[in-house]
C-alpha positions, 0 to 999 in steps of 0.5 A: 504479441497484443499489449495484452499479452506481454501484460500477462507474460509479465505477471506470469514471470513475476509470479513464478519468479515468487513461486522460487522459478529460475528464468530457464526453468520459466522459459521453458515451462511457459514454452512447454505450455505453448507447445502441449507436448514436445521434444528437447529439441523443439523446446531447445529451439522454442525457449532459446534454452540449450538441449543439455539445459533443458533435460535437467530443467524438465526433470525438476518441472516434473518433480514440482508436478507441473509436466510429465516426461515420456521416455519410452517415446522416440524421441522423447518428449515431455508434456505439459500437465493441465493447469488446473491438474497441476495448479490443484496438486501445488495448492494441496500439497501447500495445504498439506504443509501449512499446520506442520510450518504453523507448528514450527512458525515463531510469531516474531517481528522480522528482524530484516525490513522490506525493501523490494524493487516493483517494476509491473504495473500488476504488482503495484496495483495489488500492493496498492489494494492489499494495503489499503485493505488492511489499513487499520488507521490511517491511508495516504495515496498518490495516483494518476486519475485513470487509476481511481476505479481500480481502487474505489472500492477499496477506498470506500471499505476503508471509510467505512472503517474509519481509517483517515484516507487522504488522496492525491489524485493527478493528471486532473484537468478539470477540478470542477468536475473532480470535486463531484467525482472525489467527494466522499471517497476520502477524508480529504481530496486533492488534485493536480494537473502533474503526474509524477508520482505514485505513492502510498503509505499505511499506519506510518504511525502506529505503535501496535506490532500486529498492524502491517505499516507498508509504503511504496513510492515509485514513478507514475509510470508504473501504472502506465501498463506498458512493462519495464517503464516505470518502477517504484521501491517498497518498503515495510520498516517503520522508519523508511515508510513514516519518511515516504508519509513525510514526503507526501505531505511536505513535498507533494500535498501542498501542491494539489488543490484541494476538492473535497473535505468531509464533514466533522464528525459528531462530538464528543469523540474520542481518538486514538490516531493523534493524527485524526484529532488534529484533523478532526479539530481543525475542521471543528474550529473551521466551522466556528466551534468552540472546542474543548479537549481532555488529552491523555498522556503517555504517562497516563497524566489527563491534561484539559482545556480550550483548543487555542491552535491547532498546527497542521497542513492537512486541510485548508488552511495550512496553520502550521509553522514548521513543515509536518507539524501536527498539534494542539494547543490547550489553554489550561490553568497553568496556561498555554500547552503544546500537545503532540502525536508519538515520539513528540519532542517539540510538545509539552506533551505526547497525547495517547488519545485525545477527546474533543467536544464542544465547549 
């Protein structure tokens, strides 16, 4: 079998795997649409799945609507219903179902968080775009170079959203060239010559229970494409993916190169994402403005003054002095002030938003 082949074998496991298929029940329906039409024993022999076995098995294929038993034959032999018959059937009756489940559905937080083992190059490409395509805040990425055109699309959507993007693209040889390839598709870009890890991690910050925080952290070959190489672990709890973000930035970020930077944006500006306005006022003071910031407090308290610091290793150069530190420095009238993102217990204060603009 091709590379190709085995690629699509894989997916098509994997996928009836989700769809509650036992390994028997997918050898011998994937047999099945090998041969067309066939006896017991001719599948027996084709899916390596014992005759008794494959009697029961087929008998509850035929009940998902997916072949057709024909026991008047001898002997008797069972057919594989068209894809594209079978396929249509499953997704009407899933229609059929939807606004009776819907009724039923109580809209809670799952009590019980992701935490899913990811060995197929397939499903980790399309985590990796579902996530950045439902990012609403804030996306970090560590690829392997070759992988950046099957996700730049998806990264260009997300600037255009104003989500802050920061990408670790690695396995580059040649940063010179990497920083006209990379510039623009991501607030900030780093690259590496390694190539250890694939990573991502969506919204590990937010606080609003509608938006999906995701991560996925796993060895860069999972996106080799060659199957059972690599594998990764997902993760959807708060904590375990604000822990992949921490490792990101501490452990890997410091390590790339820095290639592009994007421009500050206009000012005034106000932000909700603690996160961007560190961002956002490094590359103002970067730039030789004098900043000002009026910081709304968790308890609704607006604090005012002149940025003095601004603490952070996001961008060139690092200012911060512990690792992960993100904050802001005001001078006000009752003096110097620390202000921090969520959960802030080094800060004088946890900032709700956050407006900058120029002194």
């Amino acid at each position: 079998m091709s590379q190709h082949g085995e690629q699509d074998d894989a997916m098509l496991r994997e996928e009836l795997g989700d769809f509650g298929f036992s390994d028997k029940e997918i050898d011998v329906y994937l047999a099945l649409l090998s041969l067309g039409e066939a006896t017991t024993s001719t599948i027996s022999e084709e899916a390596d799945v014992s005759q008794q076995a494959v009697y029961t098995i087929t008998d509850r294929l035929e009940d998902r609507g997916l072949v057709r038993v024909n026991d008047h034959a001898s002997p008797k032999t069972i057919r594989a219903v068209p894809p594209e018959e079978s396929m249509a059937a499953l997704s009407s009756r899933i229609d059929s179902i939807t606004p009776v489940l819907k009724t039923r559905f109580n809209d809670t937080k799952p009590q019980t968080p992701e935490l899913k083992m990811v060995k197929s190059h397939e499903t980790a490409l399309k985590r990796l775009r579902e996530a950045i395509s439902q990012a609403q805040r804030e996306v970090i990425v560590a690829i392997p170079e070759r992988i950046y055109p099957e996700i730049e699309q998806e990264l260009q959507a997300a600037r255009e959203r104003d989500v802050l993007v920061f990408l670790l693209v690695q396995d580059v040889e040649d940063f010179e060239e990497a920083e006209e390839r990379f510039s623009g598709v991501a607030d900030v870009v780093r690259c590496w010559s390694e190539n250890i890890l694939f990573m991502f991690a969506t919204d590990t910050q937010s606080t609003n229970p509608s938006v999906h925080q995701s991560a996925l952290v796993g060895d860069a070959l999972l996106l080799s494409g060659t199957h059972d190489v690599g594998d990764g672990v997902a993760v959807s709890e708060k904590h375990l993916a604000g822990s992949i973000h921490g490792m990101f930035f501490s452990a890997y970020w410091p390590a790339g190169t820095e290639v592009f930077v994007t421009d500050p944006d206009p000012l005034p500006e106000t932000y909700d994402w603690f996160r961007q306005a560190v961002f956002q006022a490094r590359l103002h003071l970067n730039a030789g403005a004098d900043l000002l910031a009026d910081v709304e407090t968790k308890e609704g308290e607006i604090v005012s003054g002149k940025v003095s610091q601004v603490r952070q290793a996001l961008v060139d150069p690092a200012t911060n002095e512990y690792t992960l530190q993100t904050s802001l420095f005001l001078e006000t009238d009752e003096g110097e002030v620390s202000v921090g993102g969520q959960s802030a217990i080094l800060e004088d204060y946890e900032a709700s938003s956050v407006t900058l603009r120029v002194e």
